[in-house]
C-alpha positions as CSV (number, residue, x, y, z in Angstrom):
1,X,183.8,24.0,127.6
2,X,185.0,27.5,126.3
3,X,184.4,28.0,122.5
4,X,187.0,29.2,120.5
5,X,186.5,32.9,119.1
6,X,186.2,33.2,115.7
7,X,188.7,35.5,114.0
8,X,188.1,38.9,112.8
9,X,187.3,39.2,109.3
10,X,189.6,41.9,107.5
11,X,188.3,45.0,106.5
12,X,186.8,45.1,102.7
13,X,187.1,40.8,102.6
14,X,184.4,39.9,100.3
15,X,181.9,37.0,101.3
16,X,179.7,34.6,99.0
17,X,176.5,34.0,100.0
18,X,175.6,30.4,101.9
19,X,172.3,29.0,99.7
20,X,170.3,26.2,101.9
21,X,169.4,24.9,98.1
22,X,166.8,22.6,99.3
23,X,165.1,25.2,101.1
24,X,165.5,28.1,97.9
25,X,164.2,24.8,95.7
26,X,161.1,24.7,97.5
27,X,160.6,28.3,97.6
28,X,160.7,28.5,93.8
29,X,158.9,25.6,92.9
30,X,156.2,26.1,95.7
31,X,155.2,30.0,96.1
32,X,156.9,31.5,92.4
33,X,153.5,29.1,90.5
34,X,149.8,29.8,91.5
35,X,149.5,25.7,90.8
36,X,151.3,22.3,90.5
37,X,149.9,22.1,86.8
38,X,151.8,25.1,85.7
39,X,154.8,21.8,85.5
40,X,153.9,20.7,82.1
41,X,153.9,24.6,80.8
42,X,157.5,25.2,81.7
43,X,157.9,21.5,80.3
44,X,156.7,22.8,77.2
45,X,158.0,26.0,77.2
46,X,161.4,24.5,77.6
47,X,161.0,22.2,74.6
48,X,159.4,24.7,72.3
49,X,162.6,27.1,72.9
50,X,165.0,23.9,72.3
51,X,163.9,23.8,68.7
52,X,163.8,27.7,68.4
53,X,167.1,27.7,68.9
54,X,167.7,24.4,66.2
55,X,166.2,26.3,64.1
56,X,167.9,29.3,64.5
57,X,171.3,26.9,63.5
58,X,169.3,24.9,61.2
59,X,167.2,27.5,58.9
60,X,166.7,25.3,56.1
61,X,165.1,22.4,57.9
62,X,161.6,21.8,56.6
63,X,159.3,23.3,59.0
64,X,157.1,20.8,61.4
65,X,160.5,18.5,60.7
66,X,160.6,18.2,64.7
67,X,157.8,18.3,67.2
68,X,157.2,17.5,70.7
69,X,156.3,13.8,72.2
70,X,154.2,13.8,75.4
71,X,153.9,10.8,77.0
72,X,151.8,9.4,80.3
73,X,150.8,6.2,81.7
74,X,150.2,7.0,85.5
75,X,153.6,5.8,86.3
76,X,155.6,8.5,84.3
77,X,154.9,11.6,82.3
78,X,157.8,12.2,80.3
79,X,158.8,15.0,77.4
80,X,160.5,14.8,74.5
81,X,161.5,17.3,71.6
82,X,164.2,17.0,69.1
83,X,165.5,20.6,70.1
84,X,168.9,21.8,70.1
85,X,170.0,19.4,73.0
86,X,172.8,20.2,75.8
87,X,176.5,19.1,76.2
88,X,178.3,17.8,79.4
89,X,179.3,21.7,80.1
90,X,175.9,22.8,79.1
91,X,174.5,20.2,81.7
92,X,176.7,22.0,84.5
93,X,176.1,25.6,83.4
94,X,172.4,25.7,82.8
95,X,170.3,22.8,85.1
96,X,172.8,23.0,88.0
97,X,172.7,26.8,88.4
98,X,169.4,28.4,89.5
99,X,168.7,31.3,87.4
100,X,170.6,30.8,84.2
101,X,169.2,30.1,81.5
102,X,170.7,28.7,78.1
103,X,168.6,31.1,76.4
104,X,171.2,33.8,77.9
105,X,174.0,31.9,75.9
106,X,176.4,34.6,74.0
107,X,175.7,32.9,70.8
108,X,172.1,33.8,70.8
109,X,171.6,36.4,72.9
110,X,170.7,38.8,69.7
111,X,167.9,36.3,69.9
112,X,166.4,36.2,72.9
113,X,163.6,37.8,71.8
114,X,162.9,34.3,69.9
115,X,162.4,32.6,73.1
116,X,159.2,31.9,75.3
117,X,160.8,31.8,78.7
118,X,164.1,34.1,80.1
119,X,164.5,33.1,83.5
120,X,166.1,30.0,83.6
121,X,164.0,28.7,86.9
122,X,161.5,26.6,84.9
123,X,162.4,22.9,85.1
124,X,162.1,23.2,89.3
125,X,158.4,23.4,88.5
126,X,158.9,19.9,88.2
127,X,159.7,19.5,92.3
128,X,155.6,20.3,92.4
129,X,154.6,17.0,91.3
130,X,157.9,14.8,91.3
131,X,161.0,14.3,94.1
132,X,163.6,13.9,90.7
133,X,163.8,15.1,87.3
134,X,165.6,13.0,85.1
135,X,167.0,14.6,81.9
136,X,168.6,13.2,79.0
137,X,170.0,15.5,76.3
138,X,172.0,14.9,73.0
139,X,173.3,18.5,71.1
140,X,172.9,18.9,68.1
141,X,176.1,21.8,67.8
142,X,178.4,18.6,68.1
143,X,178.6,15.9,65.6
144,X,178.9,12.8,67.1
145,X,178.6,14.2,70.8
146,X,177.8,11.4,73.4
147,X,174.7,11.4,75.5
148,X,174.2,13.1,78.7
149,X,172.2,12.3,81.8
150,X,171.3,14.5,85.0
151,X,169.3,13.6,87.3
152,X,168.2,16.9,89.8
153,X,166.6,16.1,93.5
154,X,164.6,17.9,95.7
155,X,167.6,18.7,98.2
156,X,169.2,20.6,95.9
157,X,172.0,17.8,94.8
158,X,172.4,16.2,91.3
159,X,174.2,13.8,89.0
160,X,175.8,14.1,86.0
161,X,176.8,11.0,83.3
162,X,177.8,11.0,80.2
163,X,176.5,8.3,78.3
164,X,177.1,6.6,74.7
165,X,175.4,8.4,71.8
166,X,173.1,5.3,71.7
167,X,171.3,6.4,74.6
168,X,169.8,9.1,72.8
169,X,170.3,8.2,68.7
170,X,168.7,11.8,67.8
171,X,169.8,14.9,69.1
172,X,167.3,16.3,71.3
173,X,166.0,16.6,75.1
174,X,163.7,14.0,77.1
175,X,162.5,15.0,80.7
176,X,161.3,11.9,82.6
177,X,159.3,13.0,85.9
178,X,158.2,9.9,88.4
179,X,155.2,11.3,90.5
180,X,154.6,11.6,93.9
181,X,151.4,9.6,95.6
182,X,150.2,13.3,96.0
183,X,150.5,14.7,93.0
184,X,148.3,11.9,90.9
185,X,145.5,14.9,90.4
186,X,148.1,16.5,88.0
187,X,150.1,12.9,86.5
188,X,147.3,11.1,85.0
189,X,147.3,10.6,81.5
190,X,144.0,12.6,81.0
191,X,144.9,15.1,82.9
192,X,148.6,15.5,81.5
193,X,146.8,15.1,77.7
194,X,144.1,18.0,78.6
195,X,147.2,20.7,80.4
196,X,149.2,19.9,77.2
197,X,145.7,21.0,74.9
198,X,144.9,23.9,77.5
199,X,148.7,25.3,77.2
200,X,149.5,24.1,74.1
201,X,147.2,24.1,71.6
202,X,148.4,27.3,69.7
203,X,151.5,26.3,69.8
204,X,153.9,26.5,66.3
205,X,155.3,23.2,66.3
206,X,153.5,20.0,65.9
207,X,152.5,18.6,69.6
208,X,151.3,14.4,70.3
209,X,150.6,12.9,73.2
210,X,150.6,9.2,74.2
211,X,148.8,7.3,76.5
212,X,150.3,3.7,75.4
213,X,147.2,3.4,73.5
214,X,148.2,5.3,70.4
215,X,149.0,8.7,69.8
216,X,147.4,12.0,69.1
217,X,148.2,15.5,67.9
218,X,147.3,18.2,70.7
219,X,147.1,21.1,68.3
220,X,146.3,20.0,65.3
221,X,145.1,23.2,63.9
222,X,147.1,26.8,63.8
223,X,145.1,29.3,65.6
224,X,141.4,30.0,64.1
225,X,142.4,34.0,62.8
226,X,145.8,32.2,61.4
227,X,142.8,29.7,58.9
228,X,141.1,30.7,55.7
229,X,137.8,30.7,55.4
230,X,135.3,30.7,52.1
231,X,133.8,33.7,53.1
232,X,133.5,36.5,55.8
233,X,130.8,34.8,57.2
234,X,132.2,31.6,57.8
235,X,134.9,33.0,59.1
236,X,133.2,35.2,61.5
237,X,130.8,32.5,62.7
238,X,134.5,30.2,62.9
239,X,135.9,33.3,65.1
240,X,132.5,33.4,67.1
241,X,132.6,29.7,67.8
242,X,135.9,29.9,69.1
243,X,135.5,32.9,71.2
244,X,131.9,30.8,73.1
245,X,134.6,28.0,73.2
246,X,137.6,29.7,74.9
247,X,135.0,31.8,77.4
248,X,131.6,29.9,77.6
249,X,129.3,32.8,75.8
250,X,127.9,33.4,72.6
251,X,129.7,36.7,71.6
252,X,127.2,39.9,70.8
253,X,130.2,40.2,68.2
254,X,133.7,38.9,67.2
255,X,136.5,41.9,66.8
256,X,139.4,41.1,65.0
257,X,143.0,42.1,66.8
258,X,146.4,42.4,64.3
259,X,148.6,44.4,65.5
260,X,152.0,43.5,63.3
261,X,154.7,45.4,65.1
262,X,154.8,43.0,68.1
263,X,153.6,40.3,66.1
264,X,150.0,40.3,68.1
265,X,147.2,38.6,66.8
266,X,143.5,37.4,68.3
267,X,140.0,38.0,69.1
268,X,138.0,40.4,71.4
269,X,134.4,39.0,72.0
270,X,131.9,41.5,73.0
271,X,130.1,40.2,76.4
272,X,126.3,40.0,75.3
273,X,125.4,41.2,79.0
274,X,125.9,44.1,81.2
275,X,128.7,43.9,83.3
276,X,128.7,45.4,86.4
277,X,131.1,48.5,86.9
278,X,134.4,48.1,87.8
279,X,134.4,44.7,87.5
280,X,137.5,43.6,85.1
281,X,137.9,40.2,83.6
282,X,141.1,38.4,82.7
283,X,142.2,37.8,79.3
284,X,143.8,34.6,77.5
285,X,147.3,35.6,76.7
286,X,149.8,33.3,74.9
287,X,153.4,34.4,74.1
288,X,154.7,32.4,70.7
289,X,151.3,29.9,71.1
290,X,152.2,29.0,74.5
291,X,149.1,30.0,77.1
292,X,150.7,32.1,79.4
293,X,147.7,33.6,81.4
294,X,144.1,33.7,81.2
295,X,143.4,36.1,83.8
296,X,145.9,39.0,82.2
297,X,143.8,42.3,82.7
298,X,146.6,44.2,82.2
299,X,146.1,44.0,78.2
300,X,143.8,46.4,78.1
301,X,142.1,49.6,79.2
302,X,140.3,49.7,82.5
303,X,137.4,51.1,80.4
304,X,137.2,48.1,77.9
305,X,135.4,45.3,81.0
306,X,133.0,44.6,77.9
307,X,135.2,42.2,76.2
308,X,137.0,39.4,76.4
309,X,140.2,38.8,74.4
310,X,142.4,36.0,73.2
311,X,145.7,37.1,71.9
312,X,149.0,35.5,70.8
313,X,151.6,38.2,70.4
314,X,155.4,37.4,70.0
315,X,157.1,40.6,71.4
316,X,155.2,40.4,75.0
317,X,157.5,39.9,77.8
318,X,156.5,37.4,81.1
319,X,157.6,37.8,83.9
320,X,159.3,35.1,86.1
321,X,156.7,33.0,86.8
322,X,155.1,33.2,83.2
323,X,151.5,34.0,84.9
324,X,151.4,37.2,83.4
325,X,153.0,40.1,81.5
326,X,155.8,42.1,82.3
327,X,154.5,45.9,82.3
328,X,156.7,48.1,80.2
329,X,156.9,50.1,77.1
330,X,156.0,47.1,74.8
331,X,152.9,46.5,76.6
332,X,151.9,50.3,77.1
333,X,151.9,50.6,73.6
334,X,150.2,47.1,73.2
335,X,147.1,48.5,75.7
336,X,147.0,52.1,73.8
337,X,147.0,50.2,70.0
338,X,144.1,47.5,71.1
339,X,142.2,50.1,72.6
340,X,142.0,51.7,69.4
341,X,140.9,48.7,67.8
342,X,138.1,48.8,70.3
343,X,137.3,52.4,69.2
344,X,137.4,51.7,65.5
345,X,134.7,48.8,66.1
346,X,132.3,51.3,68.2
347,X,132.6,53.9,65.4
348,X,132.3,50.8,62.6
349,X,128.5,49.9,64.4
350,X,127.7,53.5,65.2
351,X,128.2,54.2,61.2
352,X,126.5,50.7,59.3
353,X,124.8,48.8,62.1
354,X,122.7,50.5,64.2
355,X,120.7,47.0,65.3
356,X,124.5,46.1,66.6
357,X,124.8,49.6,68.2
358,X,121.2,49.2,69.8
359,X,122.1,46.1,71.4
360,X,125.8,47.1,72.6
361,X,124.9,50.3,74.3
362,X,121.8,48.7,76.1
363,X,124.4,46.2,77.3
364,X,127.6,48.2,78.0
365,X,126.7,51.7,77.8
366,X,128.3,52.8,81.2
367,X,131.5,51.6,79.8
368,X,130.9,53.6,76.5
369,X,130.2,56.4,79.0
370,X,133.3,56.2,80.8
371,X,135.0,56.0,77.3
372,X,133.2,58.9,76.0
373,X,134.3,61.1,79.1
374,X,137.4,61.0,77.9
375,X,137.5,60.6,73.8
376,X,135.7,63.5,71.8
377,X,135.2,61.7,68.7
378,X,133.6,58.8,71.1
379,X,131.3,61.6,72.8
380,X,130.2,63.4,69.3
381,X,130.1,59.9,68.0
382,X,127.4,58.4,70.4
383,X,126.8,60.6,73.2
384,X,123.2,61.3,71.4
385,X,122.1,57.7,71.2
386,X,123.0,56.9,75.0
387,X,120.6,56.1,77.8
388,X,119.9,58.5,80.7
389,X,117.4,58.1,83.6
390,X,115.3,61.0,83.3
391,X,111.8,62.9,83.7
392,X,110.0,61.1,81.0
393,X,112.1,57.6,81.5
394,X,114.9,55.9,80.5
395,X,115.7,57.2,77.1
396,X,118.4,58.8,75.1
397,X,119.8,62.0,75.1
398,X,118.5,63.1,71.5
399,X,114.8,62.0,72.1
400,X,115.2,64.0,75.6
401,X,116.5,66.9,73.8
402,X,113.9,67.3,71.5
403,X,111.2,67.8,73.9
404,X,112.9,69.7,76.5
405,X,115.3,72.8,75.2
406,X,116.4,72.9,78.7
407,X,117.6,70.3,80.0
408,X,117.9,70.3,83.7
409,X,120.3,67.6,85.8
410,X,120.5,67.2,88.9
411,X,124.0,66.4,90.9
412,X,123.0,63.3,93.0
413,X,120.4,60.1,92.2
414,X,118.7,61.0,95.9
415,X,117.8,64.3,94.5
416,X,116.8,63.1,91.4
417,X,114.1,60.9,93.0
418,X,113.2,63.9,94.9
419,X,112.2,65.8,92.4
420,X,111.5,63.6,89.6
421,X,107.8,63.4,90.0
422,X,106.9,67.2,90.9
423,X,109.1,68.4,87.8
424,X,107.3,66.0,85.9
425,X,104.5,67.4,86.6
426,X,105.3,70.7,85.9
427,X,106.8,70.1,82.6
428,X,110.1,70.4,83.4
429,X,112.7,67.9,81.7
430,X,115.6,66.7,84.3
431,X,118.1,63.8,83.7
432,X,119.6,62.4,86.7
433,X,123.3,63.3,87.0
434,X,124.0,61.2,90.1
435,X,125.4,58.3,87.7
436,X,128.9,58.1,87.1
437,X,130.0,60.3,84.1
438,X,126.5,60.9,83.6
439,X,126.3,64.3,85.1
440,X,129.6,65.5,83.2
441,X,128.4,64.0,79.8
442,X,125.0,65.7,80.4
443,X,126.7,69.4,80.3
444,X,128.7,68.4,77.5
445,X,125.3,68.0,75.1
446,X,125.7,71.6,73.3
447,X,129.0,70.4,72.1
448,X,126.6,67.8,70.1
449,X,123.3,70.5,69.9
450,X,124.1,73.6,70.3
451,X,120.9,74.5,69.8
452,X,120.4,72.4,73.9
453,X,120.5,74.7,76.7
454,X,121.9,72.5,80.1
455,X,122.0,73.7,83.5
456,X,121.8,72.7,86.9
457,X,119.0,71.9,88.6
458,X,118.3,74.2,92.0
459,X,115.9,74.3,94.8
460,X,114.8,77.8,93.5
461,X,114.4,76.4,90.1
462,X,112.1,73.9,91.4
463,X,109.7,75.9,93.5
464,X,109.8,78.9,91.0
465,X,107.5,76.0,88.8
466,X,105.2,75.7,92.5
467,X,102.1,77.6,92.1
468,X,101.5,79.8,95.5
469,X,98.2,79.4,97.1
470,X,95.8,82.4,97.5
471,X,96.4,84.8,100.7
472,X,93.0,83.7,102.3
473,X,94.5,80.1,102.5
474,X,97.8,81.0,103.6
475,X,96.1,83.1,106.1
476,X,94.6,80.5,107.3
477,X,97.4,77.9,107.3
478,X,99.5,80.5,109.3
479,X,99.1,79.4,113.0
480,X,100.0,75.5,111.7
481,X,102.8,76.5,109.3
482,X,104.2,78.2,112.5
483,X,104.0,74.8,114.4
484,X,105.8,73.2,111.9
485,X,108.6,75.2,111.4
486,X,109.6,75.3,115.3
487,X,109.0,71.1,115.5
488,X,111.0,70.9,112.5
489,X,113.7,73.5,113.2
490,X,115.9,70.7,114.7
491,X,116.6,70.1,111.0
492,X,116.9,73.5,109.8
493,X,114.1,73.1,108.2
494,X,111.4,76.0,106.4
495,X,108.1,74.9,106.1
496,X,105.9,76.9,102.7
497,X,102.7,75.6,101.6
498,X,102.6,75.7,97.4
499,X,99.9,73.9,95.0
500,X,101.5,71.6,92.6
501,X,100.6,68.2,90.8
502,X,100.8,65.5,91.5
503,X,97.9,66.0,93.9
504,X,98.6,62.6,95.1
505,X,101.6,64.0,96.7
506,X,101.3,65.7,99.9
507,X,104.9,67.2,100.4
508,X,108.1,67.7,99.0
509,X,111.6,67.8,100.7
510,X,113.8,69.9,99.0
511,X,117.4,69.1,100.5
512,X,120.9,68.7,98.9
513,X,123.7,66.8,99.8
514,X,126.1,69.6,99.6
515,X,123.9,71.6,102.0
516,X,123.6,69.0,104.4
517,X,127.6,68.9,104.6
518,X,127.4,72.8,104.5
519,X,124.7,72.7,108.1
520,X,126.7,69.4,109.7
521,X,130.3,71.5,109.2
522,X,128.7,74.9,110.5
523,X,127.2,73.0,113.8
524,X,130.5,71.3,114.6
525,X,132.1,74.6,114.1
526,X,129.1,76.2,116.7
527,X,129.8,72.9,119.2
528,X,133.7,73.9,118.6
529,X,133.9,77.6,118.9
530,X,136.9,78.6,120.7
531,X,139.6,75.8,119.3
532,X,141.6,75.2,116.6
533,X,139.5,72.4,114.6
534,X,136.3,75.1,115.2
535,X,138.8,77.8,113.8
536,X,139.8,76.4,110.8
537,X,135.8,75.0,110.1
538,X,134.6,78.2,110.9
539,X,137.2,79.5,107.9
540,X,135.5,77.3,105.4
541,X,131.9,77.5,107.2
542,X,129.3,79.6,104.2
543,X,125.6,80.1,104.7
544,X,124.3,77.2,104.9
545,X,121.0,76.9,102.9
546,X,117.7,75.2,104.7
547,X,115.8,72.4,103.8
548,X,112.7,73.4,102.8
549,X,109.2,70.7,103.2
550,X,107.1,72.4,101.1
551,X,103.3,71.3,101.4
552,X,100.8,70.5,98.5
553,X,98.0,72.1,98.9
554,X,95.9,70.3,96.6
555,X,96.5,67.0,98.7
556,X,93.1,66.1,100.9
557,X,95.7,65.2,103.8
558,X,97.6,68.5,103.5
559,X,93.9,70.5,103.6
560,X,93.2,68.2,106.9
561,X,96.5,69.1,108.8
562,X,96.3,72.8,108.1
563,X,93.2,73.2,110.0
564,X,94.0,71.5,112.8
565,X,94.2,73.8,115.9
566,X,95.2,71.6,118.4
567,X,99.5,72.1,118.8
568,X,100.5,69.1,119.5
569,X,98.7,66.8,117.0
570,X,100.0,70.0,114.5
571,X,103.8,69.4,115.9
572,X,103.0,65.4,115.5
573,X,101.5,66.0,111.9
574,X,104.0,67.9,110.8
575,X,107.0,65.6,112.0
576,X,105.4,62.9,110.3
577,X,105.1,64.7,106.6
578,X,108.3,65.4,106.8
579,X,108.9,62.1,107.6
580,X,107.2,60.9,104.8
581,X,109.2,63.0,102.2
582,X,112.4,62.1,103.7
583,X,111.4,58.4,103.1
584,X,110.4,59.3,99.5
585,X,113.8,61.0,98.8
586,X,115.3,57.5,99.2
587,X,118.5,59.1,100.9
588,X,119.9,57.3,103.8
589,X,118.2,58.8,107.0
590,X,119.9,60.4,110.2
591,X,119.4,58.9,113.5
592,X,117.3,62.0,114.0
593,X,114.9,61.2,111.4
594,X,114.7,58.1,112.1
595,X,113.3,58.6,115.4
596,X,111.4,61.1,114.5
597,X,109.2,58.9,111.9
598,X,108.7,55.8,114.6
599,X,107.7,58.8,117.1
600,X,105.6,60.6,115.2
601,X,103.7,57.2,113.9
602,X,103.3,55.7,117.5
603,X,102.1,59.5,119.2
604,X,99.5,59.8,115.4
605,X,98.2,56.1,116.4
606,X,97.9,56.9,120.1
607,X,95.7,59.9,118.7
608,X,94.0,57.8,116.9
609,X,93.3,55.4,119.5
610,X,92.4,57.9,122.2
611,X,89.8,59.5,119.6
612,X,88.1,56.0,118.8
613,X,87.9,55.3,122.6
């Protein structure tokens, strides 16, 4: 059978869209939430911004006049408020069209602002847990206005009645869910009772739930910065216990949030541990006392990982899901204002707590370090007091600068380690800079003392603190220094014997990263002469400096391989000092090296061996 051809459409005809409703119901109400128990929020949200908006045509009602009433028995949850309610056209215009929300309504648009949720998508939440939503609303805008019933499915299709005001004698919403087998993990009545304390216990208006066995008030407190308090102390230790409550630690310290422009107030607690860099942890955010996310690190500064907040703002907007914040000006501004709040509290325990200070910075001070990279009055505030790995230990910058007037740093932590015990020895004070910022704050230290000289560290400072040895010795130390160099030349490495302490130390390995590159680039330029990649890396190829194994004389091991005559056991002993120092550095090794310290140990123990037999 021949199908018939479909006509042509006409040029500029406009189309409407074909919606498979069931399938765009369970795209919303399964991937736009992160969990099923995210139902009970929008249920919430949706009642607290019903009686907004009675309020907003009833000003003069007493406030806490009307409320919220959760109920659950394991066969239904159901939500009511005594909000503004929804008419027969309402019913059509705002539950049977995906996306619109009565909060968009002309006659309170100037107010949106008011209102917890924007979207209009909440209420198919609902489809996680239950195959209908029953809703029965009464307005409140018209005086004797009948009852209304709607009852949404799963597939997309719904019912509308209109029922006799008796239905409903109050004006108001109720939202009756029946749960699926499946979703009893979220239905229970402890379970709906502890969602409705975990989203709602900020909330504004007064919130009960019942079980059938009586009924109890969810948030029966306002917020704990919102109370008053005899004194300071009570109500810091109040704040404290709140802050351990919300985030399971006891708080090195409470800071208070207010920021009155977007209506934003809360708590930072100071983590009493160090947290490891980079690692940023979620904040509780509610909008209007609902909980809208507790893993919103977008409230604050990358820098500021060493606290934990709990806010309630009123000008922050969600996005569609109402998981987190929508980033725009408001909360740009929001970040940049908290962050001096942050500030202000560092510069409050640098000035009248020093105990407080102590303890912060030996908790947090990489994040103060980061901070202080960037803010001058952060950096002249603390940069003094803050701890650097150095020649004579962990300690701060002050104490180091009073012993040394130079202050040496060296560019990488393998360096450092390198270095750390020779220089030491020789008096010579060096921080490591191989931490991040800490290499960069370092240099900045004469902005704080200018009387602190800070440069940094060289190979040629180093050995220029080497004692030579005498000519006799180095005479004598020729015909194995020569040995050396040629086994070790493989690495572009100088061999020089010097006396330094510690004696116990029988060689150095003066290296750099940056010459390491500088050798690697200018022997793929040598293995690439003649093309284009060993063109351009012979453009950017310098004089690449040598590594230099410099040998202590004062070591009894060193004084043993300098005499020995015999050129391969020198080659051998040689390969394996270097070894040695290469393993000290703590760097990573090159397959080179590698093999070279497992050869050299097996062909030293086959000596050995040989010579006992």
């Amino acid at each position: 059978m021949t199908l018939p051809e479909t006509p042509p459409t006409p040029a500029g005809t406009d189309r409407t869209f074909q919606v498979d409703l069931r399938g765009l119901v369970d795209l919303l109400s399964h991937h736009l939430y992160s969990s099923p128990r995210v139902y009970l929020r929008e249920l919430l949200q949706n009642a607290v911004d019903a009686l907004t908006a009675r309020h907003t045509l009833e000003p003069d009602a007493p406030a806490g006049s009307f409320g919220i009433r959760l109920y659950a028995d394991g066969a239904q949850v159901r939500v009511e408020d005594d909000g503004v309610g929804l008419t027969e056209a309402d019913v059509h215009t705002f539950l049977a069209t995906i996306g619109r929300s009565s909060k968009r309504a002309e006659q309170i648009a100037e107010q949106r602002a008011d209102f917890i949720g924007q979207f209009g998508i909440g209420l198919l939440s609902c489809f996680l847990v239950a195959d209908e939503i029953h809703v029965l609303s009464r307005s409140v805008r018209t005086p004797d206005a009948p009852a209304v019933e709607w009852r949404g499915r799963g597939d997309g299709s719904y019912t509308v009645r209109v029922l006799p005001a008796t239905a409903r004698p109050r004006p108001g919403t109720t939202v009756t869910l029946t749960p699926r087998s499946d979703a009893g993990e979220w239905t229970r009545p402890g379970q709906v009772h502890s969602l409705a304390r975990h989203f709602g216990s900020l909330l504004r208006h007064p919130v009960t739930f019942d079980d059938g066995t009586g009924a109890a008030c969810v948030n029966p407190e306002p917020a704990p910065w919102a109370r008053t308090y005899p004194t300071p102390g009570a109500r810091s230790r109040a704040l404290a216990a709140y802050g351990k409550e919300a985030f399971g630690f006891e708080p090195l310290d409470t800071i208070e949030l207010d920021l009155p422009a977007v209506g934003l107030k809360g708590i930072a607690c100071v983590l009493p541990e160090t947290v490891p860099a980079g690692r940023r942890h979620g904040h509780r955010v509610h909008v209007k006392g609902m909980l809208l996310s507790e893993q919103a690190e977008e409230i604050l500064p990358e820098w500021a990982f060493f606290v934990r907040c709990v806010v309630d703002a009123e000008s922050l907007r969600p996005t569609a899901s109402r998981e987190s914040l929508y980033e725009d000006d408001t909360l740009a501004a929001v970040r940049d204002a908290l962050a001096e709040r942050l500030r202000a509290w560092i510069a409050r325990a640098a000035a009248s707590d020093p105990g407080l200070l102590h303890r912060f910075l030996q908790a947090h001070h990489l994040a103060v370090k980061s901070l202080a990279v960037h803010d001058d009055e952060i950096l002249r505030m603390l940069l003094p007091w803050l701890p650097f790995e150095t020649t004579d230990g962990h300690t701060t910058l002050d104490e180091f600068a009073r012993t040394h007037r130079t202050v040496l740093v060296t560019s990488s932590v393998e360096e450092f380690r390198q270095v750390a015990a020779i220089a030491s020895a020789a008096g010579l004070g060096v921080v490591n800079g191989g931490y991040t910022y800490d290499r960069e704050l370092v240099h900045r230290l004469p902005e704080i003392r200018p009387e602190a000289s800070v440069a940094d560290l060289d190979p040629a400072t180093l050995t220029a603190h080497l004692d030579p040895v005498d000519r006799e010795t180095e005479l004598a130390a020729a015909a194995y220094l020569a040995q050396a160099r040629d086994a070790l030349a493989v690495f572009d490495c100088d061999v020089a014997l010097r006396t330094f302490q510690p004696a116990s130390a029988p060689a150095l390995l003066v290296d750099s990263r940056e010459a390491r590159h500088e050798r690697t680039r200018s022997q793929l330029a040598r293995e690439q002469e003649g093309g284009l990649w060993g063109d351009i890396l012979g453009a950017l190829r310098q004089e690449a400096p040598r590594a230099q194994l410099i040998l202590n004389q004062l070591n009894p091991l060193v004084r043993t391989a300098v005499a020995i005559d015999e050129p391969e056991l020198a080659r051998t002993s040689a390969e394996a000092l270097y070894g040695q120092a290469a393993l000290l550095s703590r760097r990573p090794l090159r397959p080179a090296e590698s093999s070279l310290i497992n050869r050299s140990f097996l062909d030293l123990l086959a000596h050995a061996l040989r010579k006992d037999s």
